[in-house]
C-alpha positions in Angstrom: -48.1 -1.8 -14.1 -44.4 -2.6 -14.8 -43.7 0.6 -16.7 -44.6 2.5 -13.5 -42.4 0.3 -11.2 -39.4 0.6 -13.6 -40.1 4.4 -14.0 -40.0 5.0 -10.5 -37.2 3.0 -10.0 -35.3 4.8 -12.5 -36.7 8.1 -11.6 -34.6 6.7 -8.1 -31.8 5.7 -9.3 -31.6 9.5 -11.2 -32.1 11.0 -8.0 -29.5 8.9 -6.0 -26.8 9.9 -9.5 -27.3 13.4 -9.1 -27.0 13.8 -5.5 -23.9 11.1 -5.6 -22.5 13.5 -8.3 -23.2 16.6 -6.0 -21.9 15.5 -2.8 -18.5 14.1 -4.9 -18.1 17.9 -6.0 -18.5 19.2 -2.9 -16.0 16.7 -1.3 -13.1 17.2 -3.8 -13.8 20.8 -5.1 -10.1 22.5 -5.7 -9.6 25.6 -3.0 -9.8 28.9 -5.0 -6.1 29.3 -4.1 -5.2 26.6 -6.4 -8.1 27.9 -9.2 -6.4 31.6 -9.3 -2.8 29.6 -9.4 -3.8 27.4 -12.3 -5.0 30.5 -14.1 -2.1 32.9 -13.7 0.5 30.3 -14.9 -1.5 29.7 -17.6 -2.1 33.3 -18.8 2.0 33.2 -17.9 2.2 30.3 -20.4 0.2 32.3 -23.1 2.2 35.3 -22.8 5.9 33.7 -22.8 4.6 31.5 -25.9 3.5 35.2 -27.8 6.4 36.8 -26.4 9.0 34.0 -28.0 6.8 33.9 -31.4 7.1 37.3 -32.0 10.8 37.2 -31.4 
């Protein structure tokens, strides 16, 4: 009889984790400006560091 309380209360407290984790995402997800920025200065980063080592 416990055992199913605490299994549905932790089957809860799962549900409420995930969706927290979900709806945080969706609130401070980066603009895709800012991804495609991040990515070309560090492909910019790579090539200057292969560029000086095979100086």
């Amino acid at each position: 009889m416990i055992a199913k309380i605490w299994k549905k209360v932790l089957l809860l407290v799962l549900i409420i984790a995930c969706l927290f984790n979900v709806i945080n995402k969706i609130v401070h997800k980066a603009s895709m400006k800012d991804e495609v920025s991040a990515s070309a200065q560090y492909i910019q980063q790579k090539l200057n560091n292969e560029q000086s080592n095979s100086n």
